[in-house]
Biopython code that builds the backbone (N, CA, C, O; Angstrom):
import numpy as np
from Bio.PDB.StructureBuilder import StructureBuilder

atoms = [
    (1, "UNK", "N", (84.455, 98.036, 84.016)),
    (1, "UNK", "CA", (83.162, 97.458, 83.756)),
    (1, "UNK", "C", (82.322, 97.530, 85.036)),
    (1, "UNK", "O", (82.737, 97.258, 86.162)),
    (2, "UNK", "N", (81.102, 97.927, 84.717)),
    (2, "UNK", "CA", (79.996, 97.681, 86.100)),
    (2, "UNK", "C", (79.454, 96.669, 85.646)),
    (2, "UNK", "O", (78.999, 96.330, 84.554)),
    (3, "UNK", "N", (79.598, 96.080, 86.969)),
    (3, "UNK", "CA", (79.174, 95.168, 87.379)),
    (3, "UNK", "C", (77.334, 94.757, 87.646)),
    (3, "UNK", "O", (76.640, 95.323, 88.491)),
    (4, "UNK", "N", (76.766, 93.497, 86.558)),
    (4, "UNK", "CA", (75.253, 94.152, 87.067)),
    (4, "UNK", "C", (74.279, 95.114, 86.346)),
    (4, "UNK", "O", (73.060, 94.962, 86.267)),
    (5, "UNK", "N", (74.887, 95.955, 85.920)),
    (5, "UNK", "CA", (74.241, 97.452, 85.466)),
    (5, "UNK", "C", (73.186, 97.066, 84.390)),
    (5, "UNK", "O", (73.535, 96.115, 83.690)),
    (6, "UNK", "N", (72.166, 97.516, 84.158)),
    (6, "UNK", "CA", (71.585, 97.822, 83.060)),
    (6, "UNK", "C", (70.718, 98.812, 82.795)),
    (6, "UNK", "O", (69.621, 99.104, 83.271)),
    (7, "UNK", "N", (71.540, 99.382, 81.773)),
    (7, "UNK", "CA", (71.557, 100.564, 81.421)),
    (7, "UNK", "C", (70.098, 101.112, 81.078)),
    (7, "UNK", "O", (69.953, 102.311, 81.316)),
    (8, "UNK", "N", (68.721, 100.270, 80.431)),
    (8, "UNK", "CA", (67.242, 100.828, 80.498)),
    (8, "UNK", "C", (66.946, 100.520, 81.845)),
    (8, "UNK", "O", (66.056, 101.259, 82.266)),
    (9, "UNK", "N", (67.376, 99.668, 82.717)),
    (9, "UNK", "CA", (66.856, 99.608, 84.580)),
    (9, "UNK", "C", (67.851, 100.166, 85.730)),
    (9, "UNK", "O", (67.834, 99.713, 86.875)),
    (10, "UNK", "N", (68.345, 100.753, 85.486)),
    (10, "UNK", "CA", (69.502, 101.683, 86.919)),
    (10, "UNK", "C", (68.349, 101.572, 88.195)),
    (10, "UNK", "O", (67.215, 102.020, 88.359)),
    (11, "UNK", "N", (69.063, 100.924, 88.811)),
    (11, "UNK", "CA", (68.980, 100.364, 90.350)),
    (11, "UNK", "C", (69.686, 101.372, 91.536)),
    (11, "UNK", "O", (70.727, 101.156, 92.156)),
    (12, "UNK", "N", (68.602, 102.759, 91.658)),
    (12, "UNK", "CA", (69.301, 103.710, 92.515)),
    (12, "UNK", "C", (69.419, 103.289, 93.911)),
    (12, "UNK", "O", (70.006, 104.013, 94.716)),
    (13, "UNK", "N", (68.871, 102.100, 94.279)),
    (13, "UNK", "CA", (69.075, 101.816, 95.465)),
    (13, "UNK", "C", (69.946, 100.850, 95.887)),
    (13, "UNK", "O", (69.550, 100.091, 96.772)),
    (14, "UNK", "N", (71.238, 100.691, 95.367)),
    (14, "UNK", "CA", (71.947, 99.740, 95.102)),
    (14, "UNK", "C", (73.346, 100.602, 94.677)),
    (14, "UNK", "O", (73.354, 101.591, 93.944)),
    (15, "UNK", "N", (74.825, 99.818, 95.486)),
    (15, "UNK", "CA", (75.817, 100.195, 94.783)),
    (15, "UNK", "C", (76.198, 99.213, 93.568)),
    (15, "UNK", "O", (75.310, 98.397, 93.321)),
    (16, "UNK", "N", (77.099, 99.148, 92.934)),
    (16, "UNK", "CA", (77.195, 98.561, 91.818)),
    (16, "UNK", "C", (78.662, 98.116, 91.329)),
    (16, "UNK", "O", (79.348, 98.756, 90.532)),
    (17, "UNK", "N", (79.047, 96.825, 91.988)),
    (17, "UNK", "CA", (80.677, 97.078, 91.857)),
    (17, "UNK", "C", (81.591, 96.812, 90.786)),
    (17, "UNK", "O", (81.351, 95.941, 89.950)),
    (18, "UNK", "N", (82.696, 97.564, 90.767)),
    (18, "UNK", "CA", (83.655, 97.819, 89.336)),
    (18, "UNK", "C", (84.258, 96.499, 89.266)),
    (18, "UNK", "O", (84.060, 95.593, 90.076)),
    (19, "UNK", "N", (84.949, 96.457, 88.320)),
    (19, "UNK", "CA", (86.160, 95.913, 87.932)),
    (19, "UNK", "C", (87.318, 96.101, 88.129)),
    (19, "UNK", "O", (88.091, 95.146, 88.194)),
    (20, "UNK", "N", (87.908, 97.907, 88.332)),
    (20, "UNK", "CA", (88.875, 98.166, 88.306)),
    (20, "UNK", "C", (89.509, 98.077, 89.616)),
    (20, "UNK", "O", (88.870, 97.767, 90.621)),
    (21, "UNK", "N", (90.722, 98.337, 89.623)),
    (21, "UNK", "CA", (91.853, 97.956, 91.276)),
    (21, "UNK", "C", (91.877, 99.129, 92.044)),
    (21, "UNK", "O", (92.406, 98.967, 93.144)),
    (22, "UNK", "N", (91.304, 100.717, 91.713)),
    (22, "UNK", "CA", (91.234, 101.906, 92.464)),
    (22, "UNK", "C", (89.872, 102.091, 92.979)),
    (22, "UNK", "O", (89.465, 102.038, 94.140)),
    (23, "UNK", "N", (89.119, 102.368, 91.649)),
    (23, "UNK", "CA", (87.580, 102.539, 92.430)),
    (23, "UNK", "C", (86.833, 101.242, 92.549)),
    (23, "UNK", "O", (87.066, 100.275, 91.823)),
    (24, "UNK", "N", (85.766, 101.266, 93.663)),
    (24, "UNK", "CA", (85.503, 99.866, 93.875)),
    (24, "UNK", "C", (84.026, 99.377, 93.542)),
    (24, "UNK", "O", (83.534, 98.261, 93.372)),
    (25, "UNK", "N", (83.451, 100.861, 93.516)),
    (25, "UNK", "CA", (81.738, 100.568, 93.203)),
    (25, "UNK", "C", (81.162, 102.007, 93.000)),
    (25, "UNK", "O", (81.817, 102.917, 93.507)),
    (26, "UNK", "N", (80.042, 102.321, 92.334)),
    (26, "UNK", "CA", (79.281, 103.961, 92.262)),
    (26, "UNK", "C", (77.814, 102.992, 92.197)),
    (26, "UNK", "O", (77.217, 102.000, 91.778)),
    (27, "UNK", "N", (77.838, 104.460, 93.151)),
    (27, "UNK", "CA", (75.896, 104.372, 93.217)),
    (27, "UNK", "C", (75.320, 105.679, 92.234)),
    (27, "UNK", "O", (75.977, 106.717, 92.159)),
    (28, "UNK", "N", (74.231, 105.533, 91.615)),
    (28, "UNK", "CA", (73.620, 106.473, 90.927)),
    (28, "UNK", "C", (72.363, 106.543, 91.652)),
    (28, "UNK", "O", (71.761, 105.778, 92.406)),
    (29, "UNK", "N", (72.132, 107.855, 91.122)),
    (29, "UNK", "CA", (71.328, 108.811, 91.942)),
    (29, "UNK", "C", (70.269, 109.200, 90.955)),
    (29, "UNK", "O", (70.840, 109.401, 89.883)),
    (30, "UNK", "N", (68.774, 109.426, 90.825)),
    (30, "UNK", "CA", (67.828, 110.159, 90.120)),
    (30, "UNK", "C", (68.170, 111.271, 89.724)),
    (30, "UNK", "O", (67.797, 111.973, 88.784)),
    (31, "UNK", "N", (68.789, 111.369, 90.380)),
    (31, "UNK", "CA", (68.712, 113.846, 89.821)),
    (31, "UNK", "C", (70.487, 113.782, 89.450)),
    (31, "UNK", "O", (71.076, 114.800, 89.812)),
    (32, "UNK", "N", (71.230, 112.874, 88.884)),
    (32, "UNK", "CA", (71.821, 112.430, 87.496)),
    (32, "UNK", "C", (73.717, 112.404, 88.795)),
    (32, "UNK", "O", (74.855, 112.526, 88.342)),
    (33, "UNK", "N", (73.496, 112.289, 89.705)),
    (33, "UNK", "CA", (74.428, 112.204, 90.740)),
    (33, "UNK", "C", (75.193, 110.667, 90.761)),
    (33, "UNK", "O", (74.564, 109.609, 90.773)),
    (34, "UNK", "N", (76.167, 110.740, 90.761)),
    (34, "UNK", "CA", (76.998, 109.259, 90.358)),
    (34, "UNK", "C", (77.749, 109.477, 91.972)),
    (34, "UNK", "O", (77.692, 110.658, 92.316)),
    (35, "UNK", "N", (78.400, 108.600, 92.956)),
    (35, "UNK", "CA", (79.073, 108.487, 93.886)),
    (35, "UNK", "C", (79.967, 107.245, 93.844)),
    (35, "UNK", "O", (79.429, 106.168, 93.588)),
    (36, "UNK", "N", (81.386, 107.303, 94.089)),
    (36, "UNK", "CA", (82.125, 106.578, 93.605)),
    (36, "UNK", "C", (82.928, 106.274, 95.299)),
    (36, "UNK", "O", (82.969, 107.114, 96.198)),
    (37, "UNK", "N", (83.457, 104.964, 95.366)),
    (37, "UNK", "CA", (83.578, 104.328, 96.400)),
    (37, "UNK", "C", (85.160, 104.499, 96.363)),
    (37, "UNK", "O", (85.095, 105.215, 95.365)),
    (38, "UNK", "N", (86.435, 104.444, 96.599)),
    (38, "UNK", "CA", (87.389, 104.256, 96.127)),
    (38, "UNK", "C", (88.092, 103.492, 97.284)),
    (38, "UNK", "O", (87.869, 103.811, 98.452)),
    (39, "UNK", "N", (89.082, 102.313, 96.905)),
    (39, "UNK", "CA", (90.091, 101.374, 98.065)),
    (39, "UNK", "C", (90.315, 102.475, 99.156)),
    (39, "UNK", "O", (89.849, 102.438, 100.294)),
    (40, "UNK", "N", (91.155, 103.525, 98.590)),
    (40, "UNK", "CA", (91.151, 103.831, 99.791)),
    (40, "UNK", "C", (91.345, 105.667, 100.035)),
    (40, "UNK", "O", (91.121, 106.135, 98.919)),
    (41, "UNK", "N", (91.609, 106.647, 100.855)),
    (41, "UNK", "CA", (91.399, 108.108, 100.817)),
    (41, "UNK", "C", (92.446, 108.382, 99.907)),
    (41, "UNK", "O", (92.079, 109.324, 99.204)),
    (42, "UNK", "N", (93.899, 107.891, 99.501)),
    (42, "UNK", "CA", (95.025, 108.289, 98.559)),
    (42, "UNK", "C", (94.084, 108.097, 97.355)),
    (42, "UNK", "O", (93.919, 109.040, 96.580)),
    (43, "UNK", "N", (93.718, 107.410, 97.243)),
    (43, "UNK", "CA", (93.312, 107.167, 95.843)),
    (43, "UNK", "C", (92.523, 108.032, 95.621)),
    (43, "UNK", "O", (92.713, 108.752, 94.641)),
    (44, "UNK", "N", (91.391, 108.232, 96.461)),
    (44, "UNK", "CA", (90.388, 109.301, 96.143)),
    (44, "UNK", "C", (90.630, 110.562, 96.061)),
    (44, "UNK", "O", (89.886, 111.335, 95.458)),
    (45, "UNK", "N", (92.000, 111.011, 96.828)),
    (45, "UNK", "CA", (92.544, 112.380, 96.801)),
    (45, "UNK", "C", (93.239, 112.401, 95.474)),
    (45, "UNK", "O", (93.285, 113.467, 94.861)),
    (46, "UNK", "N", (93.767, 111.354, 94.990)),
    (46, "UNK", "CA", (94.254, 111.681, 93.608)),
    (46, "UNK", "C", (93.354, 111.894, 92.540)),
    (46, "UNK", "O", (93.574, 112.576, 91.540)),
    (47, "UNK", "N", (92.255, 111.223, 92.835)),
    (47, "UNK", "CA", (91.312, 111.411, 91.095)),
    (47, "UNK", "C", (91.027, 112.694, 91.941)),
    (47, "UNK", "O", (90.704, 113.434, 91.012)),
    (48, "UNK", "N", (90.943, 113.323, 92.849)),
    (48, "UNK", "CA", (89.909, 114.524, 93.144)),
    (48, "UNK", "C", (90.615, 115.771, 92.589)),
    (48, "UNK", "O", (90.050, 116.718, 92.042)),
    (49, "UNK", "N", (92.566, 115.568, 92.916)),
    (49, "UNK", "CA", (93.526, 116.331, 92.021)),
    (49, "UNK", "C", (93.357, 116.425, 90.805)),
    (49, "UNK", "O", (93.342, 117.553, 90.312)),
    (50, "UNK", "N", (93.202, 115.403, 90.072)),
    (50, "UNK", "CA", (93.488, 115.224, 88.564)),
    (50, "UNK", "C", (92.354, 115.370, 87.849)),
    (50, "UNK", "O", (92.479, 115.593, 86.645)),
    (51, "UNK", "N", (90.997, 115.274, 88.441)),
    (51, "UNK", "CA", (90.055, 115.615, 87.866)),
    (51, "UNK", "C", (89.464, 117.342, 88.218)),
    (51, "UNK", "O", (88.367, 117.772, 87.863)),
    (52, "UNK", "N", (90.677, 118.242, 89.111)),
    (52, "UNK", "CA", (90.659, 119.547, 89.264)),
    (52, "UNK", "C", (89.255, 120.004, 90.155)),
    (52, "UNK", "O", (88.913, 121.174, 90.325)),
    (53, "UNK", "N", (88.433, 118.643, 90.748)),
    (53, "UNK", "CA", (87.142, 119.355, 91.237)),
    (53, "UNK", "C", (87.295, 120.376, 92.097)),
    (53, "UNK", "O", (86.306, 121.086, 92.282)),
    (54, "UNK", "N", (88.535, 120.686, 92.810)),
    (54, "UNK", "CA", (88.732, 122.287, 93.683)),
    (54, "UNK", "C", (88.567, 123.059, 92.980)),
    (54, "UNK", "O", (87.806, 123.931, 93.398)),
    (55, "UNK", "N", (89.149, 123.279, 91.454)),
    (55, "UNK", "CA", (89.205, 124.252, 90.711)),
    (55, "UNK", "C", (87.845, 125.050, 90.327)),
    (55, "UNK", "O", (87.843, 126.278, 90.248)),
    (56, "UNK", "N", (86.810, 124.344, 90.119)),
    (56, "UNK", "CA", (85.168, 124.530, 89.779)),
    (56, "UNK", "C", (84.775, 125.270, 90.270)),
    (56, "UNK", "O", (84.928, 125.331, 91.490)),
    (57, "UNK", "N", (84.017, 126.281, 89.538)),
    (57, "UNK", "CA", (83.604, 127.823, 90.119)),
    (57, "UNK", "C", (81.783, 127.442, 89.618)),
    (57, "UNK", "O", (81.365, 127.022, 88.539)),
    (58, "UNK", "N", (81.198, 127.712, 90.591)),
    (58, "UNK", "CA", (80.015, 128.100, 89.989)),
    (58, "UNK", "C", (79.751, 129.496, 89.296)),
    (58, "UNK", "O", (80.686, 130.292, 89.383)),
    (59, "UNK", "N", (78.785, 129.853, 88.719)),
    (59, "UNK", "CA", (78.449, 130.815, 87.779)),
    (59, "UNK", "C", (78.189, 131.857, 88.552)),
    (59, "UNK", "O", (77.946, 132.984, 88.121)),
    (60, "UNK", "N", (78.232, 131.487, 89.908)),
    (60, "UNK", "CA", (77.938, 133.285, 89.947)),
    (60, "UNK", "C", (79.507, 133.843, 91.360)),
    (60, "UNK", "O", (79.478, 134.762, 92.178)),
    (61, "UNK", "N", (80.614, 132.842, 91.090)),
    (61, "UNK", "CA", (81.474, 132.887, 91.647)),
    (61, "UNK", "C", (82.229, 133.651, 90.348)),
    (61, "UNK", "O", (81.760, 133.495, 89.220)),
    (62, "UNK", "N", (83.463, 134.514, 90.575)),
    (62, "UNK", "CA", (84.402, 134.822, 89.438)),
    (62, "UNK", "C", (85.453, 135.278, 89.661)),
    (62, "UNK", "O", (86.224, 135.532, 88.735)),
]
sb = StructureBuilder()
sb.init_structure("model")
sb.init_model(0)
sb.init_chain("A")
sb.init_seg("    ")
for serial, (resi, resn, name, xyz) in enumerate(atoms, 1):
    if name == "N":
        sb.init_residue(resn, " ", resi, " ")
    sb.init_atom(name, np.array(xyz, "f"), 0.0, 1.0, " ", f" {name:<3s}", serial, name[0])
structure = sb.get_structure()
């Protein structure tokens, strides 16, 4: 759950903190950019594994 949030007023100038015990808060961004805070670098190296973002090729990579 975010904390705070409302969803017709997003507060880009502001982080916004979770509920959960890994990530701790995301800030949103205008040009549709989310940034996520996490306890601590293990944790963040694991969602960064499991969510494969190394893997991501842009379109004119192949």
């Amino acid at each position: 759950m975010i904390m705070g949030l409302d969803t017709r007023n997003v507060d880009i100038s502001r982080w916004y903190d979770l509920t959960t015990t890994n990530a701790v808060s995301l800030k949103f961004y205008g040009n549709t950019r989310i940034d996520v805070k996490f306890k601590d670098s293990t944790t963040a190296e694991s969602c960064f594994k499991r969510l494969r973002l190394n893997e991501i090729k842009l379109r004119d990579e192949n």
